[in-house]
C-alpha positions in Angstrom: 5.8 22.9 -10.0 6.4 23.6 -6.3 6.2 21.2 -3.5 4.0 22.4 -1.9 1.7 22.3 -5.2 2.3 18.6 -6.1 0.1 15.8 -4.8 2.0 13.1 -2.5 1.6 10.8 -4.8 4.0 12.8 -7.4 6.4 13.1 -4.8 6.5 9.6 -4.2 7.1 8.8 -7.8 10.0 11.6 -8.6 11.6 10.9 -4.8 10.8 7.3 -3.4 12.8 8.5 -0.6 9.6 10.5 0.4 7.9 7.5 1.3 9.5 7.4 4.8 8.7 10.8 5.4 5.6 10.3 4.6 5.2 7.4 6.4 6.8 9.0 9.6 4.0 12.2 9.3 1.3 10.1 8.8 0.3 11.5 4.9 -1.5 8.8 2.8 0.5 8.3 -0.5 -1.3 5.3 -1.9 -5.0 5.5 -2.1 -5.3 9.2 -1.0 -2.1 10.2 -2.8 -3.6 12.4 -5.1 -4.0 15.9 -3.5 -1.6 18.4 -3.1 1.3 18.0 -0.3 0.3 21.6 1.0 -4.0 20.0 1.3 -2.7 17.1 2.7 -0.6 19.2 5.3 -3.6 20.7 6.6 -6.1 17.8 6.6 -3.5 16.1 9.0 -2.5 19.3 10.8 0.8 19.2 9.7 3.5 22.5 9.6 4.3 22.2 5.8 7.9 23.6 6.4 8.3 20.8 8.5 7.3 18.4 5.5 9.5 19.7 3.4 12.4 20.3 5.4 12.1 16.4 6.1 11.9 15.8 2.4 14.9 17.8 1.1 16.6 16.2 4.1 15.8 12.5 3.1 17.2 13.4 -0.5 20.2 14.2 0.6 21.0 11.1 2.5 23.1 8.2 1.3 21.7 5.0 2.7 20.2 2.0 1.4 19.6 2.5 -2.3 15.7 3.0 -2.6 14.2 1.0 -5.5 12.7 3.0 -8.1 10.0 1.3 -9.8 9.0 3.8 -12.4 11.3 3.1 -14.6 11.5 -0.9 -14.8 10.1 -3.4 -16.9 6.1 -4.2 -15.8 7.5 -7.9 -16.2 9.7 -7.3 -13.3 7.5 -5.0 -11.4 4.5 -7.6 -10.8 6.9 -9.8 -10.2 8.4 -7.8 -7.0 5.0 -7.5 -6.1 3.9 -10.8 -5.8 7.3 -12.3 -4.4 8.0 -9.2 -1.9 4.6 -7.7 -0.8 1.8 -10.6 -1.9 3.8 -13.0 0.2 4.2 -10.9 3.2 0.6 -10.6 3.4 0.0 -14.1 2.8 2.8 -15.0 5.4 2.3 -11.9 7.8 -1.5 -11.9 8.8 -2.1 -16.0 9.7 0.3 -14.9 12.3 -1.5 -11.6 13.5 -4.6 -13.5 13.3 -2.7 -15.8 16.5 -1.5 -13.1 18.1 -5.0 -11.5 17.8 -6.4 -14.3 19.5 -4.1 -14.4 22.2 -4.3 -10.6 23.1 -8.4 -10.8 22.5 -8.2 -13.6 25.4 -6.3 -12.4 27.4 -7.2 -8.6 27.4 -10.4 -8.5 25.8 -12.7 -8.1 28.3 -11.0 -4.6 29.7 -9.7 -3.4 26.4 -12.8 -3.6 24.5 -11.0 -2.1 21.1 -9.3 -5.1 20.6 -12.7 -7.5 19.9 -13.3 -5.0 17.0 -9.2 -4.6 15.6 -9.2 -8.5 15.9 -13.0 -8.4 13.7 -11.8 -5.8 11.3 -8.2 -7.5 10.9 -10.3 -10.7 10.1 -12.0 -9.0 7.6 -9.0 -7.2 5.9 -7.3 -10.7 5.7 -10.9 -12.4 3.8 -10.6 -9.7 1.1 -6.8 -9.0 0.8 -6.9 -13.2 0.2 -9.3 -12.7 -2.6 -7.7 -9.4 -4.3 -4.2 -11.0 -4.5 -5.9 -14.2 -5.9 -7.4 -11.8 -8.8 -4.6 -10.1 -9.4 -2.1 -13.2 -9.6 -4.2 -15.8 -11.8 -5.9 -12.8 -14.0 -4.8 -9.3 -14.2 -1.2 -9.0 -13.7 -0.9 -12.3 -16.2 -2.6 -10.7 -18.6 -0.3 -7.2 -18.2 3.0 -8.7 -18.6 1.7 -10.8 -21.9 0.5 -6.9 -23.1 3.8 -6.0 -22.9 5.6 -9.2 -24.4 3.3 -8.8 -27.0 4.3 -5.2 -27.7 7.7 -5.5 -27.2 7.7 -8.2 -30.2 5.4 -6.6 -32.2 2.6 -9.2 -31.9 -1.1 -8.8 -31.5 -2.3 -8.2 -28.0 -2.8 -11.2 -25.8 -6.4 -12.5 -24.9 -8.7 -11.0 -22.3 -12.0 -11.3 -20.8 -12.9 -8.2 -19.4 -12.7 -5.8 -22.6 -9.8 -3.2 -21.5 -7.2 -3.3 -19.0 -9.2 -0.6 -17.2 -11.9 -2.3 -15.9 -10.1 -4.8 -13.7 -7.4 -2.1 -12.6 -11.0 -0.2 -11.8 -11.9 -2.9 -9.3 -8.9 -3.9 -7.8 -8.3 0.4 -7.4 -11.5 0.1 -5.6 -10.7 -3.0 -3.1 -7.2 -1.1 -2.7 -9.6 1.9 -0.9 -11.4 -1.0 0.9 -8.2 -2.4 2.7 -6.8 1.4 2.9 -10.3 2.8 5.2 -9.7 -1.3 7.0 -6.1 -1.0 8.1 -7.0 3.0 8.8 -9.5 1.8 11.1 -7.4 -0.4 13.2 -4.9 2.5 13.4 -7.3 4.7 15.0 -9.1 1.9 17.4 -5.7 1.1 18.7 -4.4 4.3 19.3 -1.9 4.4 16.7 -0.6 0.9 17.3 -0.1 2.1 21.0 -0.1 -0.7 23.7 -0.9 0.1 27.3 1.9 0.6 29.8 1.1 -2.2 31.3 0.9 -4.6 28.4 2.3 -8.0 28.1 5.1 -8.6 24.9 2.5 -10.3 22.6 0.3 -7.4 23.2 3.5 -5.3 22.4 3.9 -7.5 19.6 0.9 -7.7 17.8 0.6 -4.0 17.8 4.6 -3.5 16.6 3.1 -6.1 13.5 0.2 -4.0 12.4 2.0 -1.0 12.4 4.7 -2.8 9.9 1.7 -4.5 8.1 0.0 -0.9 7.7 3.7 0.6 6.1 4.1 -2.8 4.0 0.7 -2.0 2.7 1.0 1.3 1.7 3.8 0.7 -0.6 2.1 -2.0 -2.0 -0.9 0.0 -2.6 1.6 3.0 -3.9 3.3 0.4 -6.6 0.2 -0.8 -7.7 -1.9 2.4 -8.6 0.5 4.8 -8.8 3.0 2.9 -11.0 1.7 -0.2 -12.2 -1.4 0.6 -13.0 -1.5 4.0 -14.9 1.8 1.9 -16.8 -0.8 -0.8 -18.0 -3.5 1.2 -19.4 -0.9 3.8 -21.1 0.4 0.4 -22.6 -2.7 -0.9 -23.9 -3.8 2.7 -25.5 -0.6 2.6 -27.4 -1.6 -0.7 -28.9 -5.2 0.8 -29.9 
């Protein structure tokens, strides 16, 4: 299988070095990570040599080792999850929710985009603080006990919701729901663009949702393209 023929989300997975080039061209790897590199090329107008050239490119690179989660313990894997990306959400957006205010104050009445990314940021925050709730006190609990229990031989821990699939089917769909959110405030602000003119918390709220929006995305990518599918392929094997 080519390159060009794999989805993102593949590439991601066998080359987590990708995820900066991806990041850098724009091409969704988490919750739109499934079509091909080549169909994602052209929905975002993108010269697929390009792509690639930037791939093969980051591979060859020596840097800052780049975690790969694929191949660690779930135990250990929800638990960089919660410590690294759950409480960078829960520390990052109280304070983008300031500097919203602030920049909506100030500015608001001649840059009428940023009533609405304050609005939508409001509302990404209300539901990201109820996901990460569900997933900390219920689902990822309840994966790491599935794979104590299988790694000592013992019957599969209690649950509630029938198979591991149902709540990895909800918080899959919330994941989209936060994706299309933080997509929105990308395009009302221009790509994170301030005006020429704008003061340093402007400059500064617009640098943090641009790092929110990466942080995001590779929370989203360890979730359903790593944890997840890890989980129910666990459980199966129990069956």
């Amino acid at each position: 299988m080519t390159a060009t023929t794999q989805t993102v989300r593949e590439i991601a997975l066998e080359q987590p070095t990708a995820i900066r080039v991806f990041e850098k061209f724009g091409i969704d790897y988490c919750c739109g990570g499934r079509r091909p590199l080549a169909e994602a090329c052209v929905a975002g107008n993108l010269e697929i040599d390009s792509v690639i050239a930037a791939l093969e490119e980051a591979a060859k690179k020596t840097g800052p080792r780049v975690e790969n989660w694929a191949g660690k313990s779930l135990d250990s894997l929800s638990s960089h999850i919660v410590t690294t990306h759950h409480a960078y959400v829960k520390r990052e957006l109280p304070r983008l929710a300031l500097l919203a205010q602030k920049v909506v104050n100030r500015h608001g009445s001649t840059k009428t985009e940023l009533p609405v990314v304050a609005a939508t940021l409001s509302q990404l925050d209300e539901e990201l603080s109820q996901h990460l709730a569900k997933e900390e006190a219920v689902l990822f609990p309840y994966v790491v006990s599935l794979e104590q229990s299988v790694s000592l031989g013992t019957d599969k821990p209690h649950r509630c919701f029938g198979t591991v699939a149902n709540p990895i089917a909800m918080m899959t769909r919330e994941h989209d729901a936060a994706g299309s959110l933080i997509a929105e405030i990308h395009r009302l602000s221009g790509n994170f663009t301030a005006p020429e003119d704008a003061c340093p918390t402007f400059h500064a709220f617009y640098d943090g949702l641009r790092e929110f929006e990466q942080d995001l995305h590779q929370h989203i990518h360890l979730e359903n393209n790593i944890l997840f599918p890890r989980a129910i392929e666990l459980e199966n094997s129990t069956c």
